[in-house]
Structure formats: structure tokens, C-alpha cells
C-alpha positions in Angstrom: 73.1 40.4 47.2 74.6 42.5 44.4 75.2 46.0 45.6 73.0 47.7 42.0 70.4 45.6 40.7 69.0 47.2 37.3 65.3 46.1 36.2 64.7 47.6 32.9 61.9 47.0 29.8 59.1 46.0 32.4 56.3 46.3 30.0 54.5 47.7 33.3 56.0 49.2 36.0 53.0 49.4 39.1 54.4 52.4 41.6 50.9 52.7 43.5 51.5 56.2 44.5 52.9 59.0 41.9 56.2 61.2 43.5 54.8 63.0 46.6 51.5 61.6 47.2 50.2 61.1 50.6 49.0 58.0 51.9 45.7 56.3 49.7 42.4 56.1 51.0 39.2 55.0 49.7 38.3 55.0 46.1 41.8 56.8 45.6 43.0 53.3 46.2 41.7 52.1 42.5 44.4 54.8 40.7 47.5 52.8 40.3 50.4 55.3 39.1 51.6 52.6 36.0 55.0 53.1 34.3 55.1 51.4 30.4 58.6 50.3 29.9 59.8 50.9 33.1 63.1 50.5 35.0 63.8 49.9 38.4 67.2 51.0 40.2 68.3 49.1 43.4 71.2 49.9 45.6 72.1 48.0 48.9 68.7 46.7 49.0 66.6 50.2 48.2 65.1 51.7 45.5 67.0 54.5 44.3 65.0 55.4 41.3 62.2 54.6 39.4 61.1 55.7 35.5 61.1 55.0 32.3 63.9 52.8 30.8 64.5 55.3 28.1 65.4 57.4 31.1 67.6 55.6 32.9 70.7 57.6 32.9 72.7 55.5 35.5 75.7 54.1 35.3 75.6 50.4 34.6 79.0 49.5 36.5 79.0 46.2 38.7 75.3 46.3 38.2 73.2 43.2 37.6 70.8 43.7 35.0 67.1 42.1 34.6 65.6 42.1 31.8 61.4 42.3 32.5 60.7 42.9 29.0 56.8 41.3 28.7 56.6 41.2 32.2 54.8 43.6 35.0 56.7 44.6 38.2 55.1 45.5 41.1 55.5 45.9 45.2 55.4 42.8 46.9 51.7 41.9 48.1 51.4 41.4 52.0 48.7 38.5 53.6 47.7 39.7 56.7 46.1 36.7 58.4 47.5 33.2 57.5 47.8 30.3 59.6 51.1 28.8 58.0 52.3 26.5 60.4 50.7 23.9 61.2 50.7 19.9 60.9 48.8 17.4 59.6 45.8 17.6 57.9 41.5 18.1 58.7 40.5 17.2 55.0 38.4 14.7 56.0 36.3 17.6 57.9 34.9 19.0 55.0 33.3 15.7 54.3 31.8 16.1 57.4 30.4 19.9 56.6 29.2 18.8 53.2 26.9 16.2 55.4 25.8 18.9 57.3 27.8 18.8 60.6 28.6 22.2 62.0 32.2 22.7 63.5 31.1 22.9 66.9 29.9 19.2 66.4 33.1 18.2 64.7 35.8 20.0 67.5 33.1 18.2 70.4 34.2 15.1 68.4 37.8 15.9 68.9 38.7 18.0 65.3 38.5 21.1 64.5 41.5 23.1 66.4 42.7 20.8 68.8 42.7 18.2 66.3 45.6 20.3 65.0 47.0 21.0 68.2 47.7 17.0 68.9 49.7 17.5 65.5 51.5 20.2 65.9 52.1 19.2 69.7 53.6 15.8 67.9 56.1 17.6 65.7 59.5 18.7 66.1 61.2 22.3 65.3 62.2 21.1 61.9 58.9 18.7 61.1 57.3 22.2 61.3 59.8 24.3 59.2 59.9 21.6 56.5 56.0 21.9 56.4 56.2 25.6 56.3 59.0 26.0 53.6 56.8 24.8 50.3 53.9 27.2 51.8 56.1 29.8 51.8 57.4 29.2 48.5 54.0 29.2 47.6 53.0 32.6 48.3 56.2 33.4 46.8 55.3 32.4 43.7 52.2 33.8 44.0 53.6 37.7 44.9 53.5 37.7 48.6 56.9 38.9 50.2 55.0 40.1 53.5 53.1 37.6 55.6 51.3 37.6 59.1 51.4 34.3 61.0 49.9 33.2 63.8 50.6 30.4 66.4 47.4 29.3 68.2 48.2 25.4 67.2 50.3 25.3 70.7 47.9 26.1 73.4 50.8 25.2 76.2 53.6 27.3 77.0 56.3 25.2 75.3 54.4 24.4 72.8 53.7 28.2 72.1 56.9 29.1 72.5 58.1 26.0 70.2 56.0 27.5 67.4 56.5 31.3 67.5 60.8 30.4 67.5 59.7 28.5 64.4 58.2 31.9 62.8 61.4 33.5 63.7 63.7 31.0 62.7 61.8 31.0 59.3 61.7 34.5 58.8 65.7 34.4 59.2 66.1 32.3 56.6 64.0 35.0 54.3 63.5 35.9 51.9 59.8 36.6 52.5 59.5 38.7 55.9 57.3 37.0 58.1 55.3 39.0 61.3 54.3 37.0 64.3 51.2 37.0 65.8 50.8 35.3 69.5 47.1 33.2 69.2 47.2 31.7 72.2 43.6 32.5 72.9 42.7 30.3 69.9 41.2 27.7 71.7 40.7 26.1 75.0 42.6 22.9 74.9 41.4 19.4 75.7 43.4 19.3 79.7 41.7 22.5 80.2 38.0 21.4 79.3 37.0 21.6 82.3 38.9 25.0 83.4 38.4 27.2 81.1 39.3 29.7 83.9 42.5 28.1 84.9 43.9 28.4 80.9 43.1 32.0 81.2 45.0 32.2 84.3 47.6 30.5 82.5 47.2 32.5 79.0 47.4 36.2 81.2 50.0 35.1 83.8 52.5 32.7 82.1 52.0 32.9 78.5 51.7 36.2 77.6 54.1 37.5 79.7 57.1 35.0 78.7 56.2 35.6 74.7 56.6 39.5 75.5 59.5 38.8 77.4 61.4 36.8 74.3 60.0 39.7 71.8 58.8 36.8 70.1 55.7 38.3 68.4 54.6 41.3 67.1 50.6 41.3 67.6 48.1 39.2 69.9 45.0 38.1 69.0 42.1 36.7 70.3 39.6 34.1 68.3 36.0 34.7 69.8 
């Protein structure tokens, strides 16, 4: 990455807090803090200043210059609950709601979650990142740099393991950061049907200890 990086002639420039505001709450969250015409300055990968371009006073050496004339420039929106990776597809279960079946009828049927599960179970490491890497692009494109994702399509050991390297290796190849959340307790899985007990024994003892052990995800959560 270029050491200075020079946005200049955004036609807005969306700083969400003005210089030495505290933290937003509540209905203070509505009052954006807009620049018109603003400029951006960037060195080794942090914002060094921010104003109006007919302000900017730095020097311009080695720099690379954006033009954002026409164009708004705002902080990076984060999604805080996403299911990225995953594999193979439950279209044809919306059929199914639209005929009235509920989802606990459709996952007794063998879909819902675990019919995902068998999928993901199915794929490789790199089946799964080549499935993730449009979606990411995606939300990309669409202003997300910051995004929360879960595993939970694993329910085994390896296979939780197999998916939360995944997140990692994924969030190494940027440029979007990506947080890991262990969702091992997303559902009971079809060899524990009949032991629900026994995959909580396995989730507390074996699971959740190894995934802390690795540092492999930042959050745990639980779907009731």
C-alpha cells in the first residue's frame, strides 16, 4: 500500500462525530458531522487529517491522489451477524414456507440447519473459501469493510475447527476484516438426535475448550 493516499473533491465527506465529541448515543446518532468537498489524508494506513479540500495544506510528495469529485466518502459500514460460509443451497425451502410448512416441520424432514451441515461437512477448505470470496466481494461493494461470521454449519469438532480456520484464513487475505464467532450451539446434529445431552458434553468439554485454545474466534453464541 502507498505510504500517503490523498482523497480530495468528495462532494461529501461523512466524519460521524465532529473533533472531540464523545461517543453517540440515542437520537445524537441521527447528526452526521458532513464535510462538502472534502479531503481525506492517509499515511501508513491512518487518517492523518480530515477537511475541506481547499484546506488541504499537505505536501503532495509520493502521494497517491483520488479524485472523489461527485462521490460521498464515508467509514466503512460493519454487519454484525452474517452467516457467510456456508454450502449449498435451501431455496427450495421457501417453497415449502410459502405452502405453509413451518421450519420445525422442514429441519424434522432433514433441512433447515443440518441440511446445510451435510453440505458444509461435504466441502473442502477451498470449496468453502471459493464460496465465501464473491460474498465478500459483495458486501464490499455494497460498503461493508467489517463483518461478523459465524460457524455453526460444522456441529463436530473438525468440522468446527475446519470452518472457523476458513474465517481466518479469509480474513488474511483482507481486505475486509472479518470477526469470528464460534456457533457451535447452533444446532443439535443428526448422530446426536437422540443425545442431546451427550453434544453438550461434547460442545462444553471438547469444543469449546480446543476453539479457545487455537484463539480461533472472537465471540460465542448460542441459537435458542
Amino acid at each position: 500500500m502507498t505510504a500517503r493516499i490523498i482523497i480530495r473533491n468528495a462532494a461529501q465527506l461523512v466524519c460521524v462525530a465532529t473533533r472531540n465529541e464523545h461517543v453517540k448515543r440515542g437520537r445524537d446518532m441521527n447528526a452526521l458531522a458532513i464535510i462538502e468537498d472534502g479531503a481525506i489524508v492517509i499515511e501508513e494506513e491512518r487518517i492523518s487529517w480530515v477537511g475541506r479540500t481547499a484546506d488541504l495544506t499537505t505536501a503532495l510528495d509520493h502521494a497517491e491522489e483520488v479524485d472523489a469529485k461527485g462521490k460521498v466518502v464515508l467509514p466503512g459500514l460493519i454487519d454484525s451477524h452474517t452467516h457467510l460460509l456456508f454450502a449449498g443451497s435451501r431455496e427450495d425451502e421457501f417453497e415449502q414456507r410459502l405452502q405453509g410448512k413451518s421450519y420445525q416441520e422442514i429441519a424434522a424432514a432433514g433441512g433447515g440447519i443440518n441440511a446445510t451441515v451435510q453440505q458444509v461437512r461435504r466441502a473442502s477448505r477451498e470449496e468453502l473459501k471459493t464460496l465465501a470470496r464473491p460474498r465478500l466481494a459483495r458486501f464490499l461493494e455494497c460498503g461493508v469493510t467489517t463483518i461478523e461470521v459465524k460457524s455453526g454449519y460444522g456441529l463436530s469438532l473438525a468440522d468446527e475447527l475446519k470452518c472457523l480456520e476458513v474465517i481466518a484464513e479469509l480474513n488474511a487475505e483482507g481486505p475486509t476484516e472479518l470477526v469470528a464467532t464460534f456457533l457451535g450451539a447452533h444446532a443439535v446434529p443428526p448422530e446426536f438426535r437422540a443425545d442431546r445431552e451427550g453434544y453438550l458434553r461434547l460442545l462444553l468439554h471438547e469444543m469449546l475448550p480446543e476453539v479457545a485454545r487455537r484463539r480461533l474466534a472472537e465471540f460465542c453464541d448460542v441459537f435458542c
